[in-house]
N, C-alpha and C positions, 0 to 999 in steps of 0.2 A: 638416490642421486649418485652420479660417477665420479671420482676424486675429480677428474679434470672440471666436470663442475662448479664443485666447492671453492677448487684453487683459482678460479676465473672468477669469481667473485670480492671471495679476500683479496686477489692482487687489486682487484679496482679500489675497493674500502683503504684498503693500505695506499693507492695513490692518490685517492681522495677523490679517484671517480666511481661516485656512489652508482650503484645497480637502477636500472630500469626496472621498474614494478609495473604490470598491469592486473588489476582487480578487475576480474568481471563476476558482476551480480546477477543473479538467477532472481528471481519469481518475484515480489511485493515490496511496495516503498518501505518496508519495514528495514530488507534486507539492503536495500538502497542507501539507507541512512547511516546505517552500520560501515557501509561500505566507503562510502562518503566521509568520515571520522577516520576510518581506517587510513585514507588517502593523504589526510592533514597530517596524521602523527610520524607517517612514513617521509612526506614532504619537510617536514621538522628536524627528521632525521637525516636532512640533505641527501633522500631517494630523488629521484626523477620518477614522474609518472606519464604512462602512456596509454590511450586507448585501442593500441593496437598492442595485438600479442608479437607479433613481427618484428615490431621494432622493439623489443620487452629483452631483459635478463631474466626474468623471474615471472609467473603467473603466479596467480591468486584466485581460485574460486571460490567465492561467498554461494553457496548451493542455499537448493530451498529442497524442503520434503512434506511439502503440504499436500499433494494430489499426485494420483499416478503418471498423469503428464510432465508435472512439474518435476518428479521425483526421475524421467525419463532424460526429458532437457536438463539438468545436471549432470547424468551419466556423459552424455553423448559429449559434452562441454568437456567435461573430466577427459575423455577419450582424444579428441581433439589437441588438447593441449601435452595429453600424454607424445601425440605423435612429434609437435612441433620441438618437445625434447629431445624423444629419441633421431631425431634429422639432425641433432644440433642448432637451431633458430634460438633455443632459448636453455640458460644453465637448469631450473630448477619448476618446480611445479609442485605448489602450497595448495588444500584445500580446506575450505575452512564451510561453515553456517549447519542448519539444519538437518540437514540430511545423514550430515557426520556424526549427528548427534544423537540419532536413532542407530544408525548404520557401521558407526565406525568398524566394526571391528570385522564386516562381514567386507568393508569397501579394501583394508588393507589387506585384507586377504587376496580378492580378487585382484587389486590394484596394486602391484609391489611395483609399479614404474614411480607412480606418485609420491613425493620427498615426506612427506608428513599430512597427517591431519587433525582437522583440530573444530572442538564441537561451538557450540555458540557462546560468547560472552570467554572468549578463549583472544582477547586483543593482545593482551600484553603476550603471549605464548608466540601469538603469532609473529610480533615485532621481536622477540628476543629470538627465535628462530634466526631471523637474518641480520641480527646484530644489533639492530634498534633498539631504542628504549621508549619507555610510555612515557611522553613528557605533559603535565599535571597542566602545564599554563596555558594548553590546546585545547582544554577542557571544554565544551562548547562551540569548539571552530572545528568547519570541514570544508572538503573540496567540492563544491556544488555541482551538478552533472550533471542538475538538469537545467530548462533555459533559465538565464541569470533571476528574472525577475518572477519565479513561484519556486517554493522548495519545501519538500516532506518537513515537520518536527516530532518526533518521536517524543511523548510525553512520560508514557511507561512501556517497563518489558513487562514479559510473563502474561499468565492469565490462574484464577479462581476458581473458574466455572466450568461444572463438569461436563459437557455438550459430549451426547456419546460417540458422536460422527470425528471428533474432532482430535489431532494429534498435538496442536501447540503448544499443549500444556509440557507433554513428554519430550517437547524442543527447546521450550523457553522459560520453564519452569514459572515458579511463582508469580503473582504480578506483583509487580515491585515501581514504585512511585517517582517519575524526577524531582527533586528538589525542584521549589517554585524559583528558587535564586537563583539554578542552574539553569533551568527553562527560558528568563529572562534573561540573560547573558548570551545563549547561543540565540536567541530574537532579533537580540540589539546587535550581536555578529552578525544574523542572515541579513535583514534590514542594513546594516554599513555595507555589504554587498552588491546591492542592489535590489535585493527583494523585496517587493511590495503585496503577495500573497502568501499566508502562513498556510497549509493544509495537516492538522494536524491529526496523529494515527498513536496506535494503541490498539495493541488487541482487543479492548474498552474502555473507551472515552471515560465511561460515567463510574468506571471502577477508582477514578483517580483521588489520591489521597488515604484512600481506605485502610491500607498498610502501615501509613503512618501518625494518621488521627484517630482513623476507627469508624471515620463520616468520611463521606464524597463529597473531596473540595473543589471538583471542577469549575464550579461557577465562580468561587472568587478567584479560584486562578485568574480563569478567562476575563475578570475586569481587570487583573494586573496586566494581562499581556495586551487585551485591547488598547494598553495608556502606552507601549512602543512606538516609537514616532520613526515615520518611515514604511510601516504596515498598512497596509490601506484593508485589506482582506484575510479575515480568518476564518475558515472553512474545516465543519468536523466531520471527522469519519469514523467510522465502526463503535457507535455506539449501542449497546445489548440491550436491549428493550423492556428485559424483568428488571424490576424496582427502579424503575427509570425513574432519574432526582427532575423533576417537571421546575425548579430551580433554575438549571440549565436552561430552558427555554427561554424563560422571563429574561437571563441574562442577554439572550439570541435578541430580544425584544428589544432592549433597551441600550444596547451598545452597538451603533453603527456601521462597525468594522467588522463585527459577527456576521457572516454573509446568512440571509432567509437559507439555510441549507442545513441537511440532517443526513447523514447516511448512516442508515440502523440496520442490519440484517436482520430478518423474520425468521428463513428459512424455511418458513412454511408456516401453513394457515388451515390444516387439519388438527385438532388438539387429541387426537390419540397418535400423528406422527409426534408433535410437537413433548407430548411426554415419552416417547421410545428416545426421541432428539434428549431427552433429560435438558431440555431449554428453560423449566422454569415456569412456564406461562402457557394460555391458554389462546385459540381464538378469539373467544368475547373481549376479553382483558388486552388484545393485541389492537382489538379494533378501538374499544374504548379509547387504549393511548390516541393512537393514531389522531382519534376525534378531538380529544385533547389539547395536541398539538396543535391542530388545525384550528382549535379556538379561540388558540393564542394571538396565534401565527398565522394567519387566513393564506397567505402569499407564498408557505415556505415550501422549498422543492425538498420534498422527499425521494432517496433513494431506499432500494432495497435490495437483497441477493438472496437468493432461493436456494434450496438445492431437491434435485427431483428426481424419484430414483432410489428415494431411500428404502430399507428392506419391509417396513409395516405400510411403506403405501400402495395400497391399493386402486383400482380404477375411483370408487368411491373419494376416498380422501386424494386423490389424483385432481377430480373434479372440485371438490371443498376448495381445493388451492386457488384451479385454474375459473371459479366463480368469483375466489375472494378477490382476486385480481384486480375483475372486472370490478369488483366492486367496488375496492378502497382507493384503486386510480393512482397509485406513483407513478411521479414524474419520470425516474428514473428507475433501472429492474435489469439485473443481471442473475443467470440463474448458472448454475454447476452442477454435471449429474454425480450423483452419489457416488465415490470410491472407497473401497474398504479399507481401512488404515490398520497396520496391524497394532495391537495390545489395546486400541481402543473397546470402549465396552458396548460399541455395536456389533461388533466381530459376531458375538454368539447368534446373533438376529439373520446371519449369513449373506448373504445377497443376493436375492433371486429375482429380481429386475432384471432382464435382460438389455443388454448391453444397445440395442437395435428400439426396443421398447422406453430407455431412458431419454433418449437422442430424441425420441418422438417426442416426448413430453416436455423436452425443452425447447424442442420445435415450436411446439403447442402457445406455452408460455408467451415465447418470443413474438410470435403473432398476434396474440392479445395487446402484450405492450406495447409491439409498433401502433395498434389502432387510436390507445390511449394518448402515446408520444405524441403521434400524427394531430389527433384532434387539440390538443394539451398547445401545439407550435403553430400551429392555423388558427390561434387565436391569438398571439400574439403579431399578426399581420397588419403592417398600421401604426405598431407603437414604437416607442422610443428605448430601446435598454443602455445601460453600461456595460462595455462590453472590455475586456484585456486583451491586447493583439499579443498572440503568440507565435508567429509566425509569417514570412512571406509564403505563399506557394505561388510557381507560376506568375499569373499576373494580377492574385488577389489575395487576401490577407485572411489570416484563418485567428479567432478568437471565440473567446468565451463571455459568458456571464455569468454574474453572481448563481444563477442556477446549473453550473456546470463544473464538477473537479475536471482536474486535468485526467487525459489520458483517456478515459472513461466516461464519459458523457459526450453531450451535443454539442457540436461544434457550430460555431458562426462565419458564415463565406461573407467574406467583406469584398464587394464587387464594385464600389464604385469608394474612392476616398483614399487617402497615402496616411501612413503614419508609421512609426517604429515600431517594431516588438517592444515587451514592454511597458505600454503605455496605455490609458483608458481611453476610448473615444465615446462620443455617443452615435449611436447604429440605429436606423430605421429599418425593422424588418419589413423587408416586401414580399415573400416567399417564405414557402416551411417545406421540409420532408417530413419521413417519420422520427429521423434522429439528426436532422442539420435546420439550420434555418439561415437564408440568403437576405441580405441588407448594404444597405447606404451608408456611409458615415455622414450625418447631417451635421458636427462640431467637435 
């Protein structure tokens, strides 16, 4: 950073016109959440916040380093903000999350414009950096950023499990458990907000407590947070499918506020990928849960995320996947082609997928699902859902239903009926795509 920088700064702190910050976040609600906390403690510290760099004293990039795209779109971010310094627009340019975390040493190398960096779980670093301090009674509060009435909760960091495709562990270290007291505090904070849908994330749902009991206490979590008033919806995500506590279902069962929803990655459904994937678990045992569930839960929308591409699969277990598909029928299916991550212990397995050949495969995929989605939303034609308006577009309203997270699922075109964002209506579908489905507000 250039002295005249530094000294544009202190002169504001010393006139008690605190610095503009803008934090922008790269890649997954995880990084969102962090980012989001990060905005409170700085707001605490009588910062201004903006979401524009333009009008910023200071950048802040939370990076991600999960996939070679992702790992791109933070460069380019990084670069971006590098320029808007050296033009003068902005004193200083902080970078912080994932990527730093792997990278650091190789990014201050190439990056000497960049004022500092700093790896993940690096908050208080990053607030004494610009003079702030970590204030303890923000503990649970943040600055929401996305629409007021649904917001990410981060339940645990880190992750246990050795996935050999996978770098999180080498980002976020250990998994490590929120306090159930602190969980409900920032609940009962989102909910005085105005949020009325919880979506709650973890590298793994079902790993929670384990660190501190020794057992997975998901489920009675989930009946404490269910008793939050104010919550209407809580929706899980990335739950790991080996040793899955079938507990948590019964809970999904029995508590109303628990939306019929599961997002579990597979990854795959060849079991000689699925052991190079060192996931744990088998085809048979993958479909068994699924049946499981489903015997529970007849009604619950399953998601899942794939990835294709990887170095032991062949045409053969190419096809094992793109049959299990068809066969196990989620609701929901996002797939990712294989990238090599470095120090992970795929690396040795090399990657000889072609680049051209992955892309097929997820093609592949993709077209299966639509047929499922398609037929899956064309049976719903006729009935009545609960649906959360998220939005105006134009001159019709776009929401969701308990079968849908944000951002990433099917959307509902609300074409005839007014209402706020925000708020529940009931929707008659009269049309379907393969990933929207068009309706009425009948009340």
């Amino acid at each position: 950073m250039s002295l005249t920088g530094v000294r544009s700064i202190s002169k504001k702190i010393k006139k008690g016109q605190f610095p503009t910050v803008n934090i922008i976040t790269m890649g997954c609600s995880k990084n969102l959440v962090d980012s989001e906390e990060m905005m409170r403690q700085f707001q605490g510290n009588q910062f201004k916040i903006s979401h524009e760099s333009e009008n910023a004293d200071i950048i802040i990039i939370n990076t991600c380093g999960f996939i070679d795209a992702a790992k791109e779109e933070s460069i380019n971010t990084i670069l971006d903000a590098v320029d808007l310094k050296e033009n003068g627009t902005v004193s200083k340019v902080l970078v912080t999350g994932c990527l730093i975390e792997r990278f650091k040493s190789d990014l201050e190398r190439e990056l000497p414009e960049v004022d500092k960096f700093f790896g993940t779980n690096q908050l208080n670093a990053v607030l004494e950096e610009l003079g702030a301090v970590y204030k303890k009674e923000l503990v649970g509060e943040r600055l929401i950023t996305t629409p007021k009435h649904f917001a990410y909760m981060k339940i645990s960091e880190g992750c246990d499990h050795p996935c050999s495709f996978c770098a999180i562990p080498l980002m976020r270290g250990k998994h490590v458990s929120k306090p159930i007291d602190q969980i409900i505090k920032e609940a009962q904070f989102l909910a005085g907000q105005g949020v009325k849908e919880l979506n709650l994330i973890a590298q793994d749902l079902t790993f929670y407590g384990m660190d501190q009991t020794g057992k997975r206490t998901l489920a009675p979590m989930l009946r404490e947070l269910a008793q939050v008033d104010g919550i209407e919806w809580i929706r899980l995500n990335y739950a790991y499918p080996n040793n899955f506590p079938m507990e948590m279902i019964e809970v999904m069962a029995s508590e109303s506020k628990i939306c019929n929803y599961l997002d579990m990655p597979i990854q795959h459904l060849s079991s000689q990928v699925l052991k190079d994937m060192r996931r744990g678990i088998t085809r048979e045992r993958t479909e068994t849960l699924i049946k499981d569930i489903r015997s529970i839960i007849p009604d619950i929308t399953l998601r899942t995320t794939l990835i294709v591409g990887f170095p032991s699969e062949g045409e053969k277990e190419f096809n094992e996947l793109a049959e299990g598909i068809q066969d196990l029928k989620f609701d929901r299916l996002g797939t990712f082609t294989y990238s090599q991550e470095e120090n992970t212990t795929a690396v040795p397995l090399g990657d000889p997928v072609p680049k051209e050949e992955k892309e097929r495969r997820q093609k592949t995929i993709m077209e299966i699902q639509g047929k499922i989605s398609r037929e899956k939303n064309e049976a719903k034609i006729g009935k009545t859902v609960k649906v959360i308006v998220d939005r105006q577009d134009e001159d019709w309203l776009v929401g969701r239903t308990e079968a849908d997270g944000p951002e990433v699922d099917n959307e509902v075109i609300i074409q005839e009926g007014h209402a706020l964002p925000g708020t529940f209506v009931n929707v008659e579908i009269v049309d379907a795509e393969d990933f929207d489905l068009f309706g009425r507000i009948v009340s």
